[in-house]
C-alpha positions in Angstrom: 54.2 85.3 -139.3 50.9 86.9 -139.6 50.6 90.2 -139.3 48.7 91.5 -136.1 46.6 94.3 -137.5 45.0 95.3 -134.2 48.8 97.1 -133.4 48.3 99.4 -136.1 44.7 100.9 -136.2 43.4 104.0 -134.9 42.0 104.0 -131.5 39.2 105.7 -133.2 38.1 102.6 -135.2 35.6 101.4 -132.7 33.7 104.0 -133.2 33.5 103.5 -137.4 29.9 101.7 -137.6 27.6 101.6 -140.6 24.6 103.8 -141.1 22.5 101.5 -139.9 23.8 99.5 -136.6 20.6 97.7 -135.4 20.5 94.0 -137.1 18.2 93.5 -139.8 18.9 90.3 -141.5 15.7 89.6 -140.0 13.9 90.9 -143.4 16.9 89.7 -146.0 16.0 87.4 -148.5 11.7 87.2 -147.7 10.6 86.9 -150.7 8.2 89.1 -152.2 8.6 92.2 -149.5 7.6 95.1 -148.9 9.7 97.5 -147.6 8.6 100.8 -146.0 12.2 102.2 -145.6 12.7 104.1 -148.7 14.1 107.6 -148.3 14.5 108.7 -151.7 12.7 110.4 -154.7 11.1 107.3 -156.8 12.5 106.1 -160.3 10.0 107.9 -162.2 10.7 111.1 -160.8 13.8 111.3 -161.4 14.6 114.1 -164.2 17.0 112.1 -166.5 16.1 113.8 -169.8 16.8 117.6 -168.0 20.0 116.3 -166.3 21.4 114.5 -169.2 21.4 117.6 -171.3 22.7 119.6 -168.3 25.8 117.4 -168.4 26.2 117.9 -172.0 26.2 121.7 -171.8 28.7 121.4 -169.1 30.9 119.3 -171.5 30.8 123.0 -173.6 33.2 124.2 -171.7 35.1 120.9 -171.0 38.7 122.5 -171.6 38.6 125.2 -168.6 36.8 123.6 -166.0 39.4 119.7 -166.7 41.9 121.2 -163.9 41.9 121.4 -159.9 39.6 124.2 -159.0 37.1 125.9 -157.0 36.9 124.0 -153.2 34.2 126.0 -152.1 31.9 125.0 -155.5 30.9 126.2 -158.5 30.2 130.2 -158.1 27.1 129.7 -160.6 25.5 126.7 -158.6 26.4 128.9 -155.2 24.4 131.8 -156.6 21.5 129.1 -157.1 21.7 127.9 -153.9 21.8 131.5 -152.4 18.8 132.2 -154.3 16.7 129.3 -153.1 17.9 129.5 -149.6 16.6 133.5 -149.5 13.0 132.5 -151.3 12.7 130.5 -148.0 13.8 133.5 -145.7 16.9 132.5 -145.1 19.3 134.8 -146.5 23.1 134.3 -147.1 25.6 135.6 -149.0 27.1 132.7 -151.7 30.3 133.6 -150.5 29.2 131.7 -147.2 28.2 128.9 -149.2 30.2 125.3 -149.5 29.4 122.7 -151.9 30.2 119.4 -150.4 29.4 115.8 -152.0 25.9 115.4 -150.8 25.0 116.9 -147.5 26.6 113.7 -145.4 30.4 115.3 -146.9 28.7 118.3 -144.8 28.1 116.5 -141.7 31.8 115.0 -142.0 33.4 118.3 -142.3 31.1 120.2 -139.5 32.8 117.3 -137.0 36.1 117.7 -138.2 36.1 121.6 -138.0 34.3 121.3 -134.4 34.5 118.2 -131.9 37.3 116.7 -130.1 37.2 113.2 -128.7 34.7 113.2 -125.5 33.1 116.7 -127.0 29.1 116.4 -125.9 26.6 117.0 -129.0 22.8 117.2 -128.1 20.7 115.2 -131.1 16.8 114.8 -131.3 15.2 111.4 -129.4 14.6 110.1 -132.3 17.5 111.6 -135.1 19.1 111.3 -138.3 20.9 107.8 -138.1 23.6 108.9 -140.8 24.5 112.1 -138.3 25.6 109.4 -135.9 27.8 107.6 -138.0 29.1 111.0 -138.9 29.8 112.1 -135.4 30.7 108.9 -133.6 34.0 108.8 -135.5 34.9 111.8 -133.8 34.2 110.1 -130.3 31.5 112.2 -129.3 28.9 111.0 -126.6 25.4 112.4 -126.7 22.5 114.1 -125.2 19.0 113.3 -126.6 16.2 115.9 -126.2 13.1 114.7 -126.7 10.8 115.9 -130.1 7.1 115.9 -130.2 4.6 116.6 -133.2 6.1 120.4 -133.1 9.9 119.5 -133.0 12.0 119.8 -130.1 10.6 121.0 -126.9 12.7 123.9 -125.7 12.0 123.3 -121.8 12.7 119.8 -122.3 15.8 121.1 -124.1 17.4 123.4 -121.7 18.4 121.4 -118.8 20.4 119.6 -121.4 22.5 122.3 -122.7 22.8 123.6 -118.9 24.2 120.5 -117.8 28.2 119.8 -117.3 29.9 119.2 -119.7 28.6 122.0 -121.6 27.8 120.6 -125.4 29.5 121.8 -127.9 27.0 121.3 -130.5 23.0 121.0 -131.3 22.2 118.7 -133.7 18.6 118.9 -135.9 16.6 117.9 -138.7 14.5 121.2 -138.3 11.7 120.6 -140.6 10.2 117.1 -141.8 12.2 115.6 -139.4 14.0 112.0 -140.3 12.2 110.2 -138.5 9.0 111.4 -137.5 8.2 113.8 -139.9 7.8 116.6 -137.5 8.7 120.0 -137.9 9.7 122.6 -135.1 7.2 125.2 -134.9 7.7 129.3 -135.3 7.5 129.6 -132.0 9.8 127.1 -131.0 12.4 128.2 -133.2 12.6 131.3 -131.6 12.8 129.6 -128.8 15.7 127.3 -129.3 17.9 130.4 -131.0 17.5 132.3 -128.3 18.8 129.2 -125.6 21.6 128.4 -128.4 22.8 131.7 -127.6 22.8 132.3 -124.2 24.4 128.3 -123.5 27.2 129.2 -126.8 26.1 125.9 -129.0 26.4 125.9 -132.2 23.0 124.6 -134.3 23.8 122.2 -136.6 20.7 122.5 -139.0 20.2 119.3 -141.4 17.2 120.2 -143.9 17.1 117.9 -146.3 13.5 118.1 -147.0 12.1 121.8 -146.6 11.1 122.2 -150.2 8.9 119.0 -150.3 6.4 120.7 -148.0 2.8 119.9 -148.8 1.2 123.1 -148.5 1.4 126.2 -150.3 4.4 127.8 -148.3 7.7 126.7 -147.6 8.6 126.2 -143.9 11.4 128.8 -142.5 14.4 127.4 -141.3 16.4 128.1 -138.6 18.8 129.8 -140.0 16.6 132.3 -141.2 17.2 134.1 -137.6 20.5 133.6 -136.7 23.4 133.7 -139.1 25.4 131.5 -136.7 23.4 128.5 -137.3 25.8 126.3 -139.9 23.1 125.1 -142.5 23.4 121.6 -144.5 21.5 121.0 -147.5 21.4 119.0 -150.8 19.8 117.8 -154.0 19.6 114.9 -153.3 15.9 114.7 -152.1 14.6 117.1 -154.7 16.3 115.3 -157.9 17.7 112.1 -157.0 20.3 110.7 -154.4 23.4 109.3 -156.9 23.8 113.1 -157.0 26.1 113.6 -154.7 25.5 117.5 -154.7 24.5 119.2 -151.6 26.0 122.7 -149.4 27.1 124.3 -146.1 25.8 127.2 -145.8 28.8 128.8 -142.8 29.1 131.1 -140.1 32.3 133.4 -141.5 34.5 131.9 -138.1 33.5 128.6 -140.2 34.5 129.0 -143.8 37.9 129.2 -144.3 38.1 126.2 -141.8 35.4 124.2 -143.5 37.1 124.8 -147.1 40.5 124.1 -146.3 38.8 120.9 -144.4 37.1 119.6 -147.9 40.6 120.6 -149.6 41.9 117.4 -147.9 39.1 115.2 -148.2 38.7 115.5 -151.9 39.9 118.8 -153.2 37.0 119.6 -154.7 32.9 118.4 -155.8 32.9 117.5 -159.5 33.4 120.6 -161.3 30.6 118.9 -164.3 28.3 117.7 -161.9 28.0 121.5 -160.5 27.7 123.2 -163.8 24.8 120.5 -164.6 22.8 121.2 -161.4 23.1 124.6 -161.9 22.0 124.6 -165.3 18.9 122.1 -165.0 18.0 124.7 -162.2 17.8 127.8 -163.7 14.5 129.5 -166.1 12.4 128.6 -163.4 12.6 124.0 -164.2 13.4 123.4 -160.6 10.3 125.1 -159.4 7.9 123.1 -161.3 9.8 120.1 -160.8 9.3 120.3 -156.7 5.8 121.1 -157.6 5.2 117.6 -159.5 7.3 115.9 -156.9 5.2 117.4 -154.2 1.7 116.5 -155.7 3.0 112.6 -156.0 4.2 112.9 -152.2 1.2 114.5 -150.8 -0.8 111.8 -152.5 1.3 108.8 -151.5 1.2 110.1 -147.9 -2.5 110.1 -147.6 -3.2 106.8 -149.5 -0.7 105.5 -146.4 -1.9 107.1 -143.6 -6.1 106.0 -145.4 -5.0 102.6 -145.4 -3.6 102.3 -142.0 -7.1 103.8 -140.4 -8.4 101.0 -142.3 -5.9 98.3 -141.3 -4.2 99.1 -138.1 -5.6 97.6 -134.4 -7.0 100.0 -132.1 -4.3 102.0 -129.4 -1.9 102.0 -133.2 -1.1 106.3 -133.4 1.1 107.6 -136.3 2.0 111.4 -137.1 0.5 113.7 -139.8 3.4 114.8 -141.5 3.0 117.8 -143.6 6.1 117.3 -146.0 9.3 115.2 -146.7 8.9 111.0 -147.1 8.4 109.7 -143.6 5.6 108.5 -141.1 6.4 107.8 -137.7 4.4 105.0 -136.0 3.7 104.0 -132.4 2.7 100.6 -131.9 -0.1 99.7 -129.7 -0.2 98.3 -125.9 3.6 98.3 -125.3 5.0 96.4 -128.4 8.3 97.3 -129.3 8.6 97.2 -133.3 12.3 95.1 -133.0 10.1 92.4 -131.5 7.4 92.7 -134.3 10.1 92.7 -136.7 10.0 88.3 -136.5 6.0 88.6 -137.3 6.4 91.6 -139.9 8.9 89.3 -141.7 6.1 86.3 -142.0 3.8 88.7 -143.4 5.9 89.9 -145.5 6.8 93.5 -144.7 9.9 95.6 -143.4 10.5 98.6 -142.2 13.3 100.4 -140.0 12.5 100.3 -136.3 12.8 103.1 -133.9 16.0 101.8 -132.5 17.8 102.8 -135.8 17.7 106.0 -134.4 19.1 106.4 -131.3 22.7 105.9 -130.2 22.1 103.5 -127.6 19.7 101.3 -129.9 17.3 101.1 -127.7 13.6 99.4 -128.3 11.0 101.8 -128.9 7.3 101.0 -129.8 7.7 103.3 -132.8 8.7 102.7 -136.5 9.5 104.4 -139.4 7.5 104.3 -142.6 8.6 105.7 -146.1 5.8 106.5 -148.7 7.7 108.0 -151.4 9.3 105.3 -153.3 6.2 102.4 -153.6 3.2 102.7 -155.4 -0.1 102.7 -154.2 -1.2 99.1 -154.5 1.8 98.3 -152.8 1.6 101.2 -150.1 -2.0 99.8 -149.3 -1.0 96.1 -149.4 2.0 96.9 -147.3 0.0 98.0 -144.7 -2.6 95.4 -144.6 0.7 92.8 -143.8 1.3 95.5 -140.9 -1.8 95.1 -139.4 -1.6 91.4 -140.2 1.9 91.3 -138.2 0.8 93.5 -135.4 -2.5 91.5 -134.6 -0.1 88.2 -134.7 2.4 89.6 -131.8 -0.8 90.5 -129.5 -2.5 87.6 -129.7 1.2 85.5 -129.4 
């Protein structure tokens, strides 16, 4: 007899998808391609020499830290975070703080500690595709508010958080937003605290990328004025992604919650990896890191956005990020970029449509294209398949 496993899952399992839900087996196996979907520091940024010696001083004090401890993280690499957080404005105590295994473990618990099945959660039009994958498991539905070059648009947002059923929860990428690079404005923020409060949602702040910022100063987040906001950040971006190392900073209703919530997932973040992060940190190396990383980000940004003026059709608009690894691109006369993707794969180049990032899939004009991870012959020849592709799908 075989055995019927469809009797025995969770009702929930529907809602278990992959990161990324929209098909595209439409660029597997092209040879030679060039991929604009990189979201991650490159290879030769990455600080091996510093983080290998990090590990080995951790392995100093191998016999007290070889037991179950410490579910809310590594005091030391709290006190780090703490400190980097308040250099930004945004001051919290590191007793607030939870480490969590990258800032996707943050996203989990957040759900788990807040949303029942048929809770409503309002996300940015276009978000974070790994939030959804987060949240869906948790049978959520959605709202979208719409984001422009400043971030979310707070009379655009309103009637949203008005609207029966009440949501539960506002979802953002506050500052070099993933997609579209866009950050919400001073202004705004002020703005969208102010309607958090008076509708009772709770701001779920992703900022994954406010230290790569291209000018002088570092962008305020949101929880810089208002303590309630729960805060997700990581490493991940500033050193490399196989570190799974990133924090919560919590509301106090929050914390005991959120900690006894990672208890159950994994007990506890590796107690080395903490020590090692916090150590390749401190006298100041972090700084001057993010300041090399930034210079070869801020470069690789403007050879992309140079070579599209030079190869993209007329009517093609993109954004002007001013930090973090992403372009967002809108697609002239009405082309959607799923149906370029056919034409993009004959040229030769990929890159994740806008339909990655909404919840309904839907087809958008608009791509996403990451700059950090290629190098500048193949940023600029990359783009010169683009324009390629998107003159094909007028004139066929």
């Amino acid at each position: 007899m075989t055995f019927d496993w469809s009797a025995v899952l969770a009702r929930r399992t529907p809602h278990i998808k992959p990161s990324v839900f929209v098909d595209l087996d439409i660029f597997e196996n092209v040879p030679d391609l060039i991929f604009f979907s990189g979201g991650t520091p490159p290879v030769e940024l990455v600080p091996a020499a510093r983080l290998r010696q990090a590990v080995a001083d951790a392995w100093e004090d191998a016999e007290a830290i070889y037991g179950y401890d410490e579910t809310e993280g590594y005091r030391g690499l709290r006190e780090v975070i703490a400190g980097r957080m308040a250099a930004r404005g945004a001051a919290v105590d590191p007793d607030s703080v939870v480490v969590t295994s990258g800032s996707q473990q943050g996203l989990d618990l957040v759900a788990r500690t807040l949303f029942d099945p048929g809770d409503t959660v309002v996300i940015e039009g276009p978000t974070y595709f790994g939030a959804l994958q987060s949240f869906d498991a948790f049978e959520v539905g959605y709202r979208i508010a719409p984001v422009d070059e400043h971030g979310l648009i707070p009379d655009l947002l309103e009637p949203l958080l008005r609207q029966e059923p009440r949501p539960k929860a506002l979802y953002t990428v506050s500052i070099f937003q993933n997609p579209t690079g866009a950050s919400i404005s001073a202004e705004r923020q002020r703005a969208i605290i102010e309607l958090a409060r008076d509708h009772n949602v709770v701001i779920i702040e992703d900022d994954p990328y406010g230290e790569l910022h291209f000018g002088e100063q570092p962008m305020r987040p949101l929880r810089a004025l208002d303590p309630n906001v729960v805060y997700l950040g990581t490493f991940s971006k500033v050193l490399f992604p196989a570190l799974r190392m990133g924090w919560m900073a919590l509301p106090q209703a929050l914390l005991k919650l959120s900690i006894d919530s990672k208890e159950a997932v994994d007990i506890q973040s590796d107690r080395f990896v903490q020590r090692a992060v916090a150590g390749a940190a401190a006298d100041g190396w972090l700084d001057h890191h993010l300041c090399e990383a930034r210079a070869v980000y801020r470069e690789r940004c403007r050879w992309m956005t140079k070579a599209l003026e030079r190869e993209m059709p007329a009517g093609t608009r993109w954004s002007a990020p001013e930090g973090g690894f992403f372009l967002w691109l809108e697609l002239p006369d009405g082309l959607s970029a799923d149906a370029l993707a056919p034409f993009a794969a004959q040229e030769k180049v990929g890159y994740l449509p806008g339909s990655c990032f909404y919840p309904d899939k839907r087809e958008t004009p608009h791509m996403r294209l990451g700059f950090t991870t290629l190098p500048r012959e193949a940023i600029e020849e990359g783009i010169r398949r683009l324009g390629h592709a998107v003159l094909a799908a007028q004139s066929g």
